[in-house]
C-alpha positions in Angstrom: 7.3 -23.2 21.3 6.4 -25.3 18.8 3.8 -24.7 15.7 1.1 -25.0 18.0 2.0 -21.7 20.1 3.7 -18.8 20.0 7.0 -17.1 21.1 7.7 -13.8 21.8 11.1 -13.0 20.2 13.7 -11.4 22.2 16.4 -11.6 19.3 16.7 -11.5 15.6 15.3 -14.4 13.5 16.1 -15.8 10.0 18.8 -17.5 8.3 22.0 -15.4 6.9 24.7 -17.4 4.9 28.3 -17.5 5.8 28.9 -15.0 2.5 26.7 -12.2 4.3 23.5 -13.4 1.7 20.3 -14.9 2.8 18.4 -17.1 1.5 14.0 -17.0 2.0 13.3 -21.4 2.6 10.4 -23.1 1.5 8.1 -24.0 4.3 8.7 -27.3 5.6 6.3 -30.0 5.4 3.1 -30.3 7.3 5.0 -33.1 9.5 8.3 -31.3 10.4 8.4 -29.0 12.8 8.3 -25.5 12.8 8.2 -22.5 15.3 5.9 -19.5 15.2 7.2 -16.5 16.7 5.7 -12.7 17.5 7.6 -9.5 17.6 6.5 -6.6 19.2 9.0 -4.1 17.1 10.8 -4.2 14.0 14.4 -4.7 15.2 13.9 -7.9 16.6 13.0 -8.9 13.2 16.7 -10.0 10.7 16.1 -7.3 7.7 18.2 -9.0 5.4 15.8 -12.9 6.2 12.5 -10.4 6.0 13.6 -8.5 2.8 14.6 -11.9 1.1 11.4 -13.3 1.8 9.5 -10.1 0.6 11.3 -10.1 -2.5 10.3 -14.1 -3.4 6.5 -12.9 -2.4 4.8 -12.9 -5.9 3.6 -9.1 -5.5 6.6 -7.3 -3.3 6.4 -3.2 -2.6 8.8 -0.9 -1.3 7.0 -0.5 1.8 6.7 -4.2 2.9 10.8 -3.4 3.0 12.4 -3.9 6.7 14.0 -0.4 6.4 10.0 1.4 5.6 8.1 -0.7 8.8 11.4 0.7 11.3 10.7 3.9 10.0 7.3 3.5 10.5 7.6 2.6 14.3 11.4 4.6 14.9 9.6 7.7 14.1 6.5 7.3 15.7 4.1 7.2 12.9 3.0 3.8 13.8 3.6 2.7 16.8 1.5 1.5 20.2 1.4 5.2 20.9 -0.6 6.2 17.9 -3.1 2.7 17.9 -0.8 0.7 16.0 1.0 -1.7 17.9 3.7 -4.6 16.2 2.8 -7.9 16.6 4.7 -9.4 13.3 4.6 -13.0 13.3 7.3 -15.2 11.5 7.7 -18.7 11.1 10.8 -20.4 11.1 12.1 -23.9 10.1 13.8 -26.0 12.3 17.4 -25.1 11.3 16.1 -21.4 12.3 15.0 -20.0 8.3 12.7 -17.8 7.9 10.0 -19.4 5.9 6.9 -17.0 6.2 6.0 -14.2 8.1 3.2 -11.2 7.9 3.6 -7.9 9.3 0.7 -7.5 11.7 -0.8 -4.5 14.3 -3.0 -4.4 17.4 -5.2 -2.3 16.7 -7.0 0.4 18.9 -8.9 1.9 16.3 -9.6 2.0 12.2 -7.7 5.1 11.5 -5.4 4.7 8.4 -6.4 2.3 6.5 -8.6 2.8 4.0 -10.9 -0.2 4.2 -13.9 1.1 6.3 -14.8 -1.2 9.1 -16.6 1.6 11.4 -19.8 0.3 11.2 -18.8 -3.3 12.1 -17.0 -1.5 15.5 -20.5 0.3 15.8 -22.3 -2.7 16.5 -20.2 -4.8 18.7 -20.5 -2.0 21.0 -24.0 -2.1 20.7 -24.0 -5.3 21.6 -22.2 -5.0 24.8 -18.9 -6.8 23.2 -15.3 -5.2 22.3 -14.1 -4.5 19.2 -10.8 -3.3 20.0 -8.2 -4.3 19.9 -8.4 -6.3 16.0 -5.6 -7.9 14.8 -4.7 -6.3 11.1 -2.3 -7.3 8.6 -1.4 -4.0 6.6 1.2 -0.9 5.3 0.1 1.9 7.7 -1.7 4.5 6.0 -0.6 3.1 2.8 -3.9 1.8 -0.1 -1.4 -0.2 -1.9 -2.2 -3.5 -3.0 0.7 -5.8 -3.0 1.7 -8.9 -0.6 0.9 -9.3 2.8 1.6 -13.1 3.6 5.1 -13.2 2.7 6.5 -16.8 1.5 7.5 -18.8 -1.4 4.4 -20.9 -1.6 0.6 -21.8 -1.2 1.8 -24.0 2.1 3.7 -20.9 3.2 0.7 -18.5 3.0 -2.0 -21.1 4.8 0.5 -21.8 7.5 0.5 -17.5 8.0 -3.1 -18.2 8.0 -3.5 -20.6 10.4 -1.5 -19.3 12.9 -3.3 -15.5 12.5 -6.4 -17.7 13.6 -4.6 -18.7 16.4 -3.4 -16.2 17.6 -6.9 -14.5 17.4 -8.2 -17.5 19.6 -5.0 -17.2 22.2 -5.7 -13.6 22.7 -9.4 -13.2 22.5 -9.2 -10.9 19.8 -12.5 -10.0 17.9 -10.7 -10.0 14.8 -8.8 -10.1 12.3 -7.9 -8.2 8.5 -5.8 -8.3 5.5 -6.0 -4.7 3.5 -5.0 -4.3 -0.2 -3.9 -8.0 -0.8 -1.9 -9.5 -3.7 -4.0 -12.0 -5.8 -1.9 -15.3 -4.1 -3.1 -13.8 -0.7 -6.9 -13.2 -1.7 -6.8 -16.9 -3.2 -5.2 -18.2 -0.3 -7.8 -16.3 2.2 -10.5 -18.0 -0.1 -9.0 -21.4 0.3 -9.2 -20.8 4.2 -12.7 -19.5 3.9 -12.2 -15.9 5.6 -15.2 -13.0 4.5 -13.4 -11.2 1.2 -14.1 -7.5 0.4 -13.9 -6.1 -2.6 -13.2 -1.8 -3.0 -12.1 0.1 -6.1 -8.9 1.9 -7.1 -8.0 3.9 -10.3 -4.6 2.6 -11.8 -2.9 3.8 -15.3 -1.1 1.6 -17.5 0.7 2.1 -19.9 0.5 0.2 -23.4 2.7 -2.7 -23.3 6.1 -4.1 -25.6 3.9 -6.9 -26.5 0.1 -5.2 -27.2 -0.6 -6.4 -30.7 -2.1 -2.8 -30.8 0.8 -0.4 -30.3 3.9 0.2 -28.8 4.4 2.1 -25.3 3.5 5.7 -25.5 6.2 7.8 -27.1 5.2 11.1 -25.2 2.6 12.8 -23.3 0.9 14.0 -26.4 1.1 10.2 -27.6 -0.8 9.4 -24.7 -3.1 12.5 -25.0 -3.9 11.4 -28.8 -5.4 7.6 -27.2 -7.9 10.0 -25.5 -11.3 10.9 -26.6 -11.1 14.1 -27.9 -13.2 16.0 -24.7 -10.9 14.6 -23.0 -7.9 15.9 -24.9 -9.2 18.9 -24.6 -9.8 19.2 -21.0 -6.4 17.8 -20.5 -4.8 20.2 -22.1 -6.6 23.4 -21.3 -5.8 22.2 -17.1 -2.1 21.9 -18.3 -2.5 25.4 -20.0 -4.0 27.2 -16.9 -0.6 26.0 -15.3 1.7 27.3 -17.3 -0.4 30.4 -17.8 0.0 31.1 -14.2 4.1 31.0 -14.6 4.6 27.3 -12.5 7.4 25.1 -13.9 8.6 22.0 -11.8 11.3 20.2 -10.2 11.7 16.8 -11.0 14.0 15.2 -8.1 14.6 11.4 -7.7 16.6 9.4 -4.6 19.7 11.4 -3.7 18.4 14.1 -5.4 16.0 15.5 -2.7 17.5 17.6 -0.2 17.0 18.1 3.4 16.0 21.6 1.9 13.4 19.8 0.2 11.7 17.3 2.3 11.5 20.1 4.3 9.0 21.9 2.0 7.5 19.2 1.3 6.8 18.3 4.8 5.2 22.0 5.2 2.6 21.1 2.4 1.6 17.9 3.5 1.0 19.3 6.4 -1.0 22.0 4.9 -3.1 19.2 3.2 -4.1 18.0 6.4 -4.8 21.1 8.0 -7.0 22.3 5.2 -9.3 18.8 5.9 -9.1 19.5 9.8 -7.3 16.7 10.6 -3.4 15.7 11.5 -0.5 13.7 9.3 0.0 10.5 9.9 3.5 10.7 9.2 5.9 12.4 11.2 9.1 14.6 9.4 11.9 11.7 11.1 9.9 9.4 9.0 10.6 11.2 5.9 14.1 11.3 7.1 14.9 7.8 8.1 13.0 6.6 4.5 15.0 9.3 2.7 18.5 7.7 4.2 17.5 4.2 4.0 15.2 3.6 0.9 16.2 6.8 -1.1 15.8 4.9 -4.3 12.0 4.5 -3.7 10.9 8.3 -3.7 10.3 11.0 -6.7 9.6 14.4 -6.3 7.5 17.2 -7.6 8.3 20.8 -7.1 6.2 23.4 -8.3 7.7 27.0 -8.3 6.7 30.2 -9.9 9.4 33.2 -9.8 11.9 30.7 -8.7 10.2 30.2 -5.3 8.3 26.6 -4.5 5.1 26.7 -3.8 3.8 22.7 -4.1 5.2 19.9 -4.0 3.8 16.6 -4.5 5.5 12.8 -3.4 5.7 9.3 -5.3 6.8 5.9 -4.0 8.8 4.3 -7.1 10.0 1.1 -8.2 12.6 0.9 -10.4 12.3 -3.0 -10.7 9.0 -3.3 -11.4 8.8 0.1 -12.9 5.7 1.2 -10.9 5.0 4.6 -9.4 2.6 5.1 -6.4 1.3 8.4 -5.9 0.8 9.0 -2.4 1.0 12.8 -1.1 0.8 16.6 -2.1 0.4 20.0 -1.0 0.7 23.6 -1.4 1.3 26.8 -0.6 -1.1 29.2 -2.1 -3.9 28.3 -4.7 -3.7 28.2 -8.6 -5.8 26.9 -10.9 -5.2 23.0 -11.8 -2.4 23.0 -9.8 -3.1 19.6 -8.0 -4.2 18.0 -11.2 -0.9 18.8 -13.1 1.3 18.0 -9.7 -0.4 14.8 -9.1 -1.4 13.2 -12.5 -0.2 15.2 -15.5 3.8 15.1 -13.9 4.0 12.1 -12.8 2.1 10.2 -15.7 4.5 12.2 -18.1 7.6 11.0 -16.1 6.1 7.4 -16.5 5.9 8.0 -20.2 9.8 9.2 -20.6 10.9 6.2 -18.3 8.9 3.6 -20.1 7.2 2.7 -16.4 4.5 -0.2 -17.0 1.8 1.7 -14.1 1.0 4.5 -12.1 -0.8 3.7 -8.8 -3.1 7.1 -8.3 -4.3 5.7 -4.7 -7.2 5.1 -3.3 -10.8 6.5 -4.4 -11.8 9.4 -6.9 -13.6 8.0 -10.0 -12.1 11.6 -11.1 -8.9 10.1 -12.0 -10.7 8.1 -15.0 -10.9 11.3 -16.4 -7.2 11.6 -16.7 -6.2 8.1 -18.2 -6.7 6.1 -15.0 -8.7 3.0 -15.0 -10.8 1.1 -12.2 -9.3 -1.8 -10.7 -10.6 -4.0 -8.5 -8.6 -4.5 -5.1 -9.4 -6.5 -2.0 -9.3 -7.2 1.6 -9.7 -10.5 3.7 -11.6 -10.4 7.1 -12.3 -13.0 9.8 -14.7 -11.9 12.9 -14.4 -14.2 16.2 -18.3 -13.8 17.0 -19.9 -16.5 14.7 -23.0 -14.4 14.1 -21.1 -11.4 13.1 -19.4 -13.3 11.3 -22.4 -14.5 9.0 -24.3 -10.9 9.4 -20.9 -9.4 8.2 -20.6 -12.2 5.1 -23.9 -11.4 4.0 -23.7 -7.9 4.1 -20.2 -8.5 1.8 -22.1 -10.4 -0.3 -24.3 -7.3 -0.8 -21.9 -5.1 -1.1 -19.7 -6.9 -3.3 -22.7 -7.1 -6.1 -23.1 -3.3 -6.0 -19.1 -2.7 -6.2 -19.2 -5.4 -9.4 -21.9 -3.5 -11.0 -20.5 -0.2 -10.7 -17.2 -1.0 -11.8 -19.1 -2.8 -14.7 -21.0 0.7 -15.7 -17.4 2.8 -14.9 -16.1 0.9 -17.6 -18.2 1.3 -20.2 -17.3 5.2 -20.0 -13.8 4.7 -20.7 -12.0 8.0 -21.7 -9.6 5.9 -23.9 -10.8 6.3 -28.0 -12.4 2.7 -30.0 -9.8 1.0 -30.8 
């Protein structure tokens, strides 16, 4: 069909070269022609067209990659069995290149997403109408800002837009959502006038080649010394109880990780979840599949006292952008500060050796501050069908929105970092 509709794609899409490479295009213009396609699983997507394009997106993660989104679904984690069913759209030029495309889910509920839309559910029901399924453009069970309307250009990211709108319309949906965008996406939802949300994450960066101040930090205890001294202090007495109680760690990176490992881990994540009453979201074939596909993209803490593990903690890593995502953890049997030194003190430390620009701490917990992590504002793009929803839901953003300004305003005038 043409851009006006929508195929459903029995085949791969995307343009490969004759030399194996692939090249993302630029979207045509508004008076060529250009087809809009769905996908109801990964495979009928080209991973060499969709990783091209990711990597030309002005804010590309690891798990926007071709290789994470099969795992996702090949292992069940994410899939129309568990709520999330593909529906990625692409858009192709005539000659057949991929020019934009968004990795999108029916939805059959808000589990796994960390942007809160319960109460909006809540009241469609009250009113007699559907909620479910929405339409949602997100990483499953993943809080990390990055981008989500993949393509070279501003005309790439409306044209995403526009046909997300219509494919709302086609299919009656009630709505529509963009989690944890990029700053191109949230200016580009703006431009198209959807309802932005704003929520708050705590991020650590460190000091820059360029800061007229300083240098990157040397060490730990560089990093420590930027602190105000209460602080310092608390750092290092949580550090202390650790090594007090006999724990050194692991540090394992890509190939590294066994099956031995993973294994372990897997055991306390579960336990994570079990001690919170509720189930993983992610299944041990998807830690398999990622570890043999995308091996480059996870770091490892092991914790072990008397030479036997007893925690573990996982990070998503970057080497290109030298970012670090800290996404799960677990453990055994209870010590002291265990979780704080596992999930902060480790990998911030590791940061500091590699000379990584940022550690991602996830979403929530104005805890992390504490530990060198600042607040950063992230955001989410919604569009609701019902035209009176739609404006009760805009106002009560606007609301929201004020109170999320102010108390980032007040969490940053308690900085832990020393006067410069």
């Amino acid at each position: 069909m043409d851009r006006n509709g929508f195929d459903k794609a029995p085949a791969t899409t995307g343009g490969v070269g004759t030399d194996g490479t692939c090249e993302a295009a630029a979207l045509p213009a508004a008076a060529l022609p250009w087809r809009v396609r769905l996908h109801d699983r990964p495979h009928t997507l080209d991973p060499i067209a969709w990783d091209a394009l990711l990597d030309a997106s002005p804010e590309p993660t690891p798990f926007l990659r071709h290789a994470w989104l099969a795992a996702l679904h090949d292992s069940g984690s994410a899939c129309a069995d568990t709520g999330w069913q593909p529906l990625f759209l692409t858009i192709e030029a005539a000659d057949g290149r991929l020019v934009a495309a968004t990795a999108l889910y029916l939805k059959a509920h808000s589990y796994g997403e960390y942007v809160f839309d319960w109460a909006w559910a809540d009241a469609y029901q009250r009113h007699g109408l559907a909620y479910y399924p929405k339409l949602l453009g997100a990483v499953p069970f993943t809080p990390v800002p990055g981008s989500r309307l993949l393509a070279r250009d501003e005309s790439g990211r409306q044209a995403l837009l526009e046909a997300i709108g219509e494919l709302m319309r086609e299919r009656s949906l009630s709505s529509a959502h963009l989690l944890f965008l990029a700053e191109a996406d949230r200016a580009s939802a703006e431009a198209a006038l959807w309802l932005l949300r704003r929520t708050v994450q705590f991020h650590w960066s460190n000091r820059q080649v360029d800061d007229p101040v300083a240098a990157p930090y040397r060490d730990f205890d560089d990093f420590l010394a930027s602190l105000q001294r209460v602080k310092r202090k608390k750092i290092a007495q949580e550090r202390r109880y650790v090594r007090e109680a006999g724990v050194t760690f692991r540090v394992l990176r890509g190939a590294q990780i066994t099956e031995g490992d993973w294994d372990f881990f897997h055991h306390c994540y579960r336990l994570t979840y079990r001690a919170h009453r509720s189930t993983p979201y992610l299944t041990r074939t998807f830690f398999r599949l990622t570890a043999q596909t995308l091996p480059e993209h996870w770091l490892m803490f092991i914790a072990e006292r008397d030479g036997q593990p007893i925690a573990a903690s996982l990070l998503a890593i970057d080497a290109g952008q030298q970012v670090a995502w800290g996404r799960y953890w677990g453990a055994t049997e209870v010590v002291n500060c265990l979780h704080f030194e596992a999930c902060y003190y480790q990998p911030l430390q590791w940061c500091i050796e590699q000379g990584w620009r940022r550690f991602e701490g996830g979403a929530q917990g104005e805890h992390k501050m504490a530990r060198g992590l600042l607040p950063v504002t992230t955001w989410s793009a919604h569009r609701l069908a019902h035209p009176a929803f739609n404006d009760a839901v805009a106002r009560f953003l606007d609301r929201e929105g004020e109170g999320i300004a102010a108390y980032v305003d007040e969490l940053n005038e308690h900085t832990p970092f020393r006067a410069a």
